[in-house]
TORDO-727815 format. One record per residue (C-alpha): x, z, y negated; residue in one letter; residue number from 0. Coordinates in nm, 2 decimals, padded with zeros to 4 digits, m for minus. Example, Ala and Ser with C-alpha at 12.3 -4.5 7.8 and 13.67 -1.06 7.14 Angstrom:
2
<<01.23,00.78,00.45>,'A',0> <<01.37,00.71,00.11>,'S',1> 
% end
This chain:
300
<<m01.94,00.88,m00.07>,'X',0> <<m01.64,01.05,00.09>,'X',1> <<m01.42,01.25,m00.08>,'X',2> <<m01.13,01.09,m00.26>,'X',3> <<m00.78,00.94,m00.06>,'X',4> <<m00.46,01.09,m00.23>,'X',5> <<m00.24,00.82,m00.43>,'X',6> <<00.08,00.85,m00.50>,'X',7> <<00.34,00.66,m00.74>,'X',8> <<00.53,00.37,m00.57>,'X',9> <<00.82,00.43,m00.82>,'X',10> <<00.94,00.66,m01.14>,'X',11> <<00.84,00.38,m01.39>,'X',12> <<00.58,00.31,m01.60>,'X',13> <<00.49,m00.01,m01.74>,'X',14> <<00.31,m00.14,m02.03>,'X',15> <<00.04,m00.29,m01.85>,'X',16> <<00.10,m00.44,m01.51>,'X',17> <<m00.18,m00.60,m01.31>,'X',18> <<m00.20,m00.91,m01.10>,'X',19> <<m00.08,m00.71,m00.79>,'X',20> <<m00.03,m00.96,m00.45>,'X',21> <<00.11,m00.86,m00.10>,'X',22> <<00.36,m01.15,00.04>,'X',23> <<00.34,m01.12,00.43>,'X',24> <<00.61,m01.33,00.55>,'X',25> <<00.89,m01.17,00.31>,'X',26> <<00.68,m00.82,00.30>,'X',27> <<00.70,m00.85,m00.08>,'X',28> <<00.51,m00.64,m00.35>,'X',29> <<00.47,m00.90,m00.66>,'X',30> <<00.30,m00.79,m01.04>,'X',31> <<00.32,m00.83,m01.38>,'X',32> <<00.34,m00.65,m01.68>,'X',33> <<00.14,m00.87,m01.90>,'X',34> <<00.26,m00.73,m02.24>,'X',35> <<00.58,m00.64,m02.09>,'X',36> <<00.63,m01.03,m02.03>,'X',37> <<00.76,m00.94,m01.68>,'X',38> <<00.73,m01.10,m01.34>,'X',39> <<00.83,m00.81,m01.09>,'X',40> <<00.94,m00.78,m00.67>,'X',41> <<00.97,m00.53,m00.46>,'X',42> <<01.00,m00.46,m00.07>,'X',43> <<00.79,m00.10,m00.09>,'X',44> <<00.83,m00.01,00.29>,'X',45> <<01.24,m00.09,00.30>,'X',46> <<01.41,00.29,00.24>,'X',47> <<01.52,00.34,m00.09>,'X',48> <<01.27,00.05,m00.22>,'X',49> <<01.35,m00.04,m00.56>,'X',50> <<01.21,m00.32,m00.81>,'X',51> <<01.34,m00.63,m00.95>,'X',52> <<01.24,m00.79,m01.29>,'X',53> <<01.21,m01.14,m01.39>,'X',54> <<01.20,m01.22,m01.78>,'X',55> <<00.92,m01.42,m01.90>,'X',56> <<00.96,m01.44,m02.26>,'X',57> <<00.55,m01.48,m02.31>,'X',58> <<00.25,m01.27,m02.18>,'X',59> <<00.23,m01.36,m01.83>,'X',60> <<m00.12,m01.27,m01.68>,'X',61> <<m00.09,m01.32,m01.31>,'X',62> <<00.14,m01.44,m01.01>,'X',63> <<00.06,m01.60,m00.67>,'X',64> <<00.29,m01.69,m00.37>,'X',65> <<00.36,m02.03,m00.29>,'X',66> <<00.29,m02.18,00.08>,'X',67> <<00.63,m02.20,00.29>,'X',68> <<00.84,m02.02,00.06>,'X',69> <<00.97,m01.69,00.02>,'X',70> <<01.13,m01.74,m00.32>,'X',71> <<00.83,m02.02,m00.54>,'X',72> <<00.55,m01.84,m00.72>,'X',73> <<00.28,m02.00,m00.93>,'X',74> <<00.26,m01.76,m01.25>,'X',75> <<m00.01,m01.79,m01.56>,'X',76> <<00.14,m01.74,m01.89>,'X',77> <<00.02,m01.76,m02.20>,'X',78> <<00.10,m02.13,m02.28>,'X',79> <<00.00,m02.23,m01.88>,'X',80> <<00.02,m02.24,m01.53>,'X',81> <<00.39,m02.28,m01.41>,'X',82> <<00.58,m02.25,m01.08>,'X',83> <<00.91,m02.03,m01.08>,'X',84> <<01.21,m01.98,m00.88>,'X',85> <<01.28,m01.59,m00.78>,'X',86> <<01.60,m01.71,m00.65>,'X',87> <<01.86,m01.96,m00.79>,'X',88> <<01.75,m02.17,m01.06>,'X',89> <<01.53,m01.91,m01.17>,'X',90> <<01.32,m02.21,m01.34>,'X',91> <<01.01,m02.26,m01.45>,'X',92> <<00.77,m02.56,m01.36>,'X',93> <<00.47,m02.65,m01.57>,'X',94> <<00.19,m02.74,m01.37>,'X',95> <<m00.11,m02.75,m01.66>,'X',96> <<m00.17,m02.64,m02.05>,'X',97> <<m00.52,m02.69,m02.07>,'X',98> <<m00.57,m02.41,m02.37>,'X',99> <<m00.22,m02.57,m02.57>,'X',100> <<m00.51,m02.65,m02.85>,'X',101> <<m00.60,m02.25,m02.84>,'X',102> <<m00.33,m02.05,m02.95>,'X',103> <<m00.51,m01.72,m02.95>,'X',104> <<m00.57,m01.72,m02.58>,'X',105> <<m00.39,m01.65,m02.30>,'X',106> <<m00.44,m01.63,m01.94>,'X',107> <<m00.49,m01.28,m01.74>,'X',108> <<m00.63,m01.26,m01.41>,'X',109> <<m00.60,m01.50,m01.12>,'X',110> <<m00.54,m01.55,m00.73>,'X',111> <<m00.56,m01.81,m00.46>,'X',112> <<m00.87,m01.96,m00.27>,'X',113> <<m00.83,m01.95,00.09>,'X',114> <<m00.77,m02.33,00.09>,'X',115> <<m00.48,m02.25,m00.16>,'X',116> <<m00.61,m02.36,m00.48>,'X',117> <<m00.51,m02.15,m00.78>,'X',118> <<m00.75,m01.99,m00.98>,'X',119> <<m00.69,m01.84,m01.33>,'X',120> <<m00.94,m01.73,m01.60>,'X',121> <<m00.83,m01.67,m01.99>,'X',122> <<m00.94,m01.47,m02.29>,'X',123> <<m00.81,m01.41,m02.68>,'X',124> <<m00.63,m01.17,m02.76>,'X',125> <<m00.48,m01.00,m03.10>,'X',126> <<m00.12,m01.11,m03.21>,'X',127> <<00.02,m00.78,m03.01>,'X',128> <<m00.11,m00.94,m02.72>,'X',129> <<m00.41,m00.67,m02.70>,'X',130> <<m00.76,m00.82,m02.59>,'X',131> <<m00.96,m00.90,m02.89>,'X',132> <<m01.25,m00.93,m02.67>,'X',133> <<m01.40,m01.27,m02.89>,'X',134> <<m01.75,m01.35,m02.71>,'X',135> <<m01.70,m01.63,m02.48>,'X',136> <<m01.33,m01.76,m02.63>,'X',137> <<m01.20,m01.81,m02.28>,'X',138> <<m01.29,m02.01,m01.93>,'X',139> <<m01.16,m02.04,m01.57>,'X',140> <<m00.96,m02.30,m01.44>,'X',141> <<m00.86,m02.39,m01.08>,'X',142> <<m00.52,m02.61,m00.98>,'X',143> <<m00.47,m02.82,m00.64>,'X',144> <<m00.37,m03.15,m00.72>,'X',145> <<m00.52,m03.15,m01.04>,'X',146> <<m00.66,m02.88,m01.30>,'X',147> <<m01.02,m02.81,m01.35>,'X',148> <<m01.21,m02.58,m01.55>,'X',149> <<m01.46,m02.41,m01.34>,'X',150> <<m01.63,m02.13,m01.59>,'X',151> <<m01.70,m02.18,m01.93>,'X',152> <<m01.75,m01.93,m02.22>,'X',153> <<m01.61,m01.56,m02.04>,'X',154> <<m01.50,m01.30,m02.22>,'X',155> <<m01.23,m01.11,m02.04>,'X',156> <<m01.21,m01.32,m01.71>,'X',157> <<m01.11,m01.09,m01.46>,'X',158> <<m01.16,m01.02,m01.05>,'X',159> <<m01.18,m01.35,m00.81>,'X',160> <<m01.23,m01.28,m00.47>,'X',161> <<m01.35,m01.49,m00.16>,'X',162> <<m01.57,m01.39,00.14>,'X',163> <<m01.43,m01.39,00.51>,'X',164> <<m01.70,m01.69,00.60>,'X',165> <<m01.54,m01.88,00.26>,'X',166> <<m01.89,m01.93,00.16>,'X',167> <<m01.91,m01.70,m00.16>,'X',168> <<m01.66,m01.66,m00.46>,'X',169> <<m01.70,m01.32,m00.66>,'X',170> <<m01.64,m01.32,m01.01>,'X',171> <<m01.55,m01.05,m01.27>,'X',172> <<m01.65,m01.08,m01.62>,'X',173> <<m01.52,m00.71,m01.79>,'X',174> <<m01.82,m00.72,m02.02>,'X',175> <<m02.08,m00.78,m01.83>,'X',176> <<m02.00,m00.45,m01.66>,'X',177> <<m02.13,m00.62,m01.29>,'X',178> <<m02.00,m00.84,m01.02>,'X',179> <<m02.06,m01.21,m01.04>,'X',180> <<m02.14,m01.45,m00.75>,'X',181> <<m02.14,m01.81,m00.67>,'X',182> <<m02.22,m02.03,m00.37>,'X',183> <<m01.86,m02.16,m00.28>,'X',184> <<m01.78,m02.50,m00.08>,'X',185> <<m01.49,m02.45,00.04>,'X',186> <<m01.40,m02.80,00.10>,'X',187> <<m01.40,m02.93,m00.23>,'X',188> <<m01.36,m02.58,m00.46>,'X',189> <<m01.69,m02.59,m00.57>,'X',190> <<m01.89,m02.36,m00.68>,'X',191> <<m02.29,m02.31,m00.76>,'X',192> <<m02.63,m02.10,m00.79>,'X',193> <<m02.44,m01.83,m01.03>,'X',194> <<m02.60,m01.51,m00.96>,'X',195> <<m02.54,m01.12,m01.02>,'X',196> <<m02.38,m00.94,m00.74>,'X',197> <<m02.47,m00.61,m00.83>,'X',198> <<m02.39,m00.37,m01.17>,'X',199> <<m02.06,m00.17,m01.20>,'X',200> <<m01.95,00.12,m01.36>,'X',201> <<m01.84,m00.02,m01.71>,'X',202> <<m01.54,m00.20,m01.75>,'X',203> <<m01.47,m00.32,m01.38>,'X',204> <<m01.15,m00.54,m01.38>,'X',205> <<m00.90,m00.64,m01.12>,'X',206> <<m01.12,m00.65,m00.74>,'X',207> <<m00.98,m00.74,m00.37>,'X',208> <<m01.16,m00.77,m00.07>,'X',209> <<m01.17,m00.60,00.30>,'X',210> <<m01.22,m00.76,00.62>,'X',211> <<m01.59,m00.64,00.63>,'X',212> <<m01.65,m00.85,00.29>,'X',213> <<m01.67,m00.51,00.07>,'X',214> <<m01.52,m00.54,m00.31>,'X',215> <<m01.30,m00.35,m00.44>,'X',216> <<m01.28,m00.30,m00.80>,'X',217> <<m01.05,m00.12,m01.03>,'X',218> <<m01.26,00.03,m01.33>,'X',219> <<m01.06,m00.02,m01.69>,'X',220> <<m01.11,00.35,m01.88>,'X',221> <<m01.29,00.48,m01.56>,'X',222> <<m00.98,00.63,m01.38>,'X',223> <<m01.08,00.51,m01.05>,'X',224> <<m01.11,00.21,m00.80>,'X',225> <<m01.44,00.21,m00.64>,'X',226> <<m01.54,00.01,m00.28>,'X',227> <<m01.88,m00.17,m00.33>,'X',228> <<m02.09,m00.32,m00.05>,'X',229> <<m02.17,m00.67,m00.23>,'X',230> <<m02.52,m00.73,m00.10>,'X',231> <<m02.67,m00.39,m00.23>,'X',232> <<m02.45,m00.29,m00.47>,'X',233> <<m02.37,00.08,m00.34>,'X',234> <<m02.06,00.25,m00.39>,'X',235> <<m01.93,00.32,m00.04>,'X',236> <<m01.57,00.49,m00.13>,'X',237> <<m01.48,00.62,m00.48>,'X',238> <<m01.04,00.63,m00.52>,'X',239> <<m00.96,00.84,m00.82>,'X',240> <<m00.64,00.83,m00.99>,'X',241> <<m00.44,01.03,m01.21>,'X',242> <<m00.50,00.79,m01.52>,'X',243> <<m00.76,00.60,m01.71>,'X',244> <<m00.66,00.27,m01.70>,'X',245> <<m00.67,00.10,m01.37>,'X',246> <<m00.62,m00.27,m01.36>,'X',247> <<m00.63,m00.35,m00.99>,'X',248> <<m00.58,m00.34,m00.62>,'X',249> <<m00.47,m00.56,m00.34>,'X',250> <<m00.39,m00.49,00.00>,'X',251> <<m00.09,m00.53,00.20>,'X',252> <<00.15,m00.39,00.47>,'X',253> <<00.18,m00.54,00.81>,'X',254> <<m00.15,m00.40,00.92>,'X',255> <<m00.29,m00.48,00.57>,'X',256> <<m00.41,m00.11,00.57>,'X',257> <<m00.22,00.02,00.24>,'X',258> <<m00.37,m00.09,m00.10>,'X',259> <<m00.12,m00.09,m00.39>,'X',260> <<m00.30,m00.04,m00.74>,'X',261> <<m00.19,m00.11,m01.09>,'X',262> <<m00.24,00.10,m01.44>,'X',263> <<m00.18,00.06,m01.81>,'X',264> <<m00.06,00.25,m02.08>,'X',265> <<m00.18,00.10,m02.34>,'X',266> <<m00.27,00.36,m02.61>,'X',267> <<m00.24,00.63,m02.38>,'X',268> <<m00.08,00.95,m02.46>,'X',269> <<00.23,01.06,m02.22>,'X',270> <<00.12,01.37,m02.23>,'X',271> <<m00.22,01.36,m02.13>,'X',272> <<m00.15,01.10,m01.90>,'X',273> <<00.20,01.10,m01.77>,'X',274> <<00.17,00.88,m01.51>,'X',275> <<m00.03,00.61,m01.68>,'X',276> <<00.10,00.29,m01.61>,'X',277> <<00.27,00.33,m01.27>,'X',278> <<00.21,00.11,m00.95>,'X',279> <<00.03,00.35,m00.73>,'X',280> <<m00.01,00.36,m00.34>,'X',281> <<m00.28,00.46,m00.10>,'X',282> <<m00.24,00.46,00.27>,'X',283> <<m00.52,00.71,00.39>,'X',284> <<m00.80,00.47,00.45>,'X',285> <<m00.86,00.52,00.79>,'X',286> <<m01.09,00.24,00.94>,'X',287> <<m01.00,m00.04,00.63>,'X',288> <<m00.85,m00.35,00.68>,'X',289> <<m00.77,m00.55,00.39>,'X',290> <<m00.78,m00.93,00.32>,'X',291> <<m00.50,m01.13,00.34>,'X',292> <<m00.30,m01.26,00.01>,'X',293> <<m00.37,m01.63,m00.03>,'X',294> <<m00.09,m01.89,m00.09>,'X',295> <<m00.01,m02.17,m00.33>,'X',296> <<m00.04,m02.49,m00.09>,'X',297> <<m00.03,m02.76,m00.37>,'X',298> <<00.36,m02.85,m00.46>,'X',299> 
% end
């Protein structure tokens, strides 16, 4: 592998434990959440002067995706469900689906859009601080279009989702497993099939994205690093390594789609040994990368 790009903090803060990063093309829009925070977050990182703005949630949320034809709708995963919410006016939410109401130690975590907008969004438990409690198998994966499916049954902490350029193969994260998940994907009906193991990981891999030339890229929890993986033979091709042990994940964005933004934790971590644990970091040295584009809600 090549030696390491440089990263460098978006802004002076540091949150609890944001994740769920997603670039927003048409309004060149930054959106995350700090999951224990209970924060929704925005930001326009190439405007001079960029600053953030913060949207209350009032419950863990776990994830956000852009909404088709609108520069202001998101569809969010909380705790209780999968809502829609206004960033502008109203500022409302919009349930769309509770299927875990009848499991009040789970919540949601990660998630992202298909290609054919569908949105995808896996759960776990977690302790009464909101912590992961890792219970074996406590949580699934569910997809919403026009109705709400569950696709995966009995994960642990469901993680990654990412779709290949040809939109014939979903990857699928797992933290425990410590290895990259794939399935056989129809893309016109969201189905998937012939579950198989990708490749192994460094342990704890949990947010991913993907390039242009179909190679995963997953942030790795307690590992200090995001690592580019070539899916068919499991080789790391490009290690990132950051200034703090919790990485969460990665996406891509900018107009060329050639700057990856990557989210931390604090959680635990001392201030001191880790100042800048939990900050939104940016790398924009990867010379040769495109990255894929940020899928849309297309279901209101």
């Amino acid at each position: 592998m090549s030696s390491s790009p440089r990263v460098r903090p978006l802004f002076d803060t540091r949150f609890e434990l944001s994740e769920g990063p997603c670039w927003h093309a048409p309004s060149r829009t930054l959106l995350w959440v700090d999951i224990l925070g209970h924060t929704l977050h925005r930001a326009r990182p190439f405007d001079v002067a960029s600053k953030f703005e913060t949207f209350e949630m009032k419950e863990p949320i776990g994830t956000v995706a852009p909404c088709k034809n609108s520069n202001s709708t998101v569809v969010v995963a909380l705790k209780s469900g999968i809502f829609t919410f206004d960033l502008e006016g109203a500022r409302r939410l919009a349930c769309l689906g509770k299927p875990e109401e009848h499991l009040p130690n789970n919540r949601f975590n990660d998630g992202k859009c298909d290609p054919q907008g569908r949105f995808w969004a896996g759960t776990m438990s977690m302790l009464l601080s909101g912590a992961t409690s890792q219970e074996p198998g406590a949580g699934s994966v569910y997809c919403i279009d026009s109705t709400l499916t569950k696709k995966i049954e009995k994960v642990t902490i469901s993680n990654g989702l990412a779709w290949s350029s040809q939109c014939d193969k979903m990857f699928y994260i797992d933290t425990v497993e410590h290895a990259v998940r794939v399935y056989d994907f129809d893309a016109s009906t969201g189905s998937i099939s012939h579950r198989r193991e990708a490749f192994k990981t460094l342990k704890n891999p949990d947010g991913m994205a993907i390039d242009s030339d179909n190679r995963l890229w997953v942030a790795h929890f307690g590992e200090s690093c995001v690592i580019r993986y070539d899916p068919e033979t499991g080789k790391q091709l490009l290690r990132i390594d950051l200034p703090c042990s919790q990485v969460t994940c990665p996406t891509f964005g900018g107009d060329d789609l050639r700057t990856l933004f990557i989210t931390t934790a604090r959680v635990g971590v001392s201030s001191e040994k880790e100042p800048l644990a939990g900050s939104i970091f940016v790398c924009d040295e990867l010379s040769g990368v495109t990255g894929g584009k940020t899928f849309e809600f297309a279901f209101l």
